[in-house]
C-alpha positions, 0 to 999 in steps of 0.5 A: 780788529783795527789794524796799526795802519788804520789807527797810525793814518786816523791819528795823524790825519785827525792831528792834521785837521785840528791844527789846521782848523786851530791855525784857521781860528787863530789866523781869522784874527789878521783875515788870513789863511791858516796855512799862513801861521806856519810861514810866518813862524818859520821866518820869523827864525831867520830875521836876515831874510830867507828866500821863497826856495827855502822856505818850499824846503823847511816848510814842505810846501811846493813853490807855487803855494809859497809864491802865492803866500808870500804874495798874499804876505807881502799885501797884508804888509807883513812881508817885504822882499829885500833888493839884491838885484837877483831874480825875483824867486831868490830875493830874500823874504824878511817879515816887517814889524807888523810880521814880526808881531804877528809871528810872535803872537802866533808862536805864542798862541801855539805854544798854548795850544801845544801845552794844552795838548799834552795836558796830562803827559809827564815831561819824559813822556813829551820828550819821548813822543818828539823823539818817536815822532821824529823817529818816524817822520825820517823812516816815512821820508825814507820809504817816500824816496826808496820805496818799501822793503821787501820783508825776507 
């Protein structure tokens, strides 16, 4: 018998590979990574800017990842760093044009990869998997930080 332990990790894991591999196919398109969709989505939220660091937090991606990707950014010209002055790790990241219409057709290409996915699913019974899932990732952070609870 298959333990939930052995099904919840294949899942996720399984779900991890095909995004990965959809993001790799839609990134081929501008001869980038496809770890790069997830960066430029997300910045494509803050049209002000946003800074490397926070970008490391909201994306879960260590420094020198983020560092590299915005580098890799920066010379396909679909990222430029605004002046302030300030250290080099704390300017703000700002998409270009390019960037931006790069973003746009990502998200919408994930939008359909997303509907696709759930081809077949009610709308409640979407929702109800975003608010379990949700549920869970806070639970996994939690035991990430604290360590498991000993059963009494």
């Amino acid at each position: 018998m298959i333990s939930k332990y052995e099904l919840f990790s294949t899942f996720v894991s399984g779900m991890y590979h095909d995004i990965q591999r959809i993001e790799r196919m839609e990134m081929a398109k501008y001869n980038l990574k496809g770890s790069y969709a997830q960066f430029l989505v997300t910045m494509s939220r803050y049209p002000e800017g946003i800074t490397a660091s926070q970008l490391c937090g909201i994306c879960e991606k260590d420094k020198a990842a983020v560092s590299r990707t915005m580098a890799e950014l920066e010379q396909a010209g679909l990222v430029q760093r605004r002046e302030n002055g300030g250290a080099h790790y704390r300017v703000p990241l700002v998409l270009t044009e390019s960037g931006r219409t790069a973003a746009e057709q990502v998200k919408r290409r994930a939008a359909i990869a997303v509907e696709q996915a759930g081809e077949g699913l009610e709308d409640s019974q979407r929702d109800s998997f975003y608010q379990i899932m949700e549920h869970i990732v806070q639970n996994l952070h939690t035991i990430s930080k604290d360590g498991l609870k000993e059963k009494e």
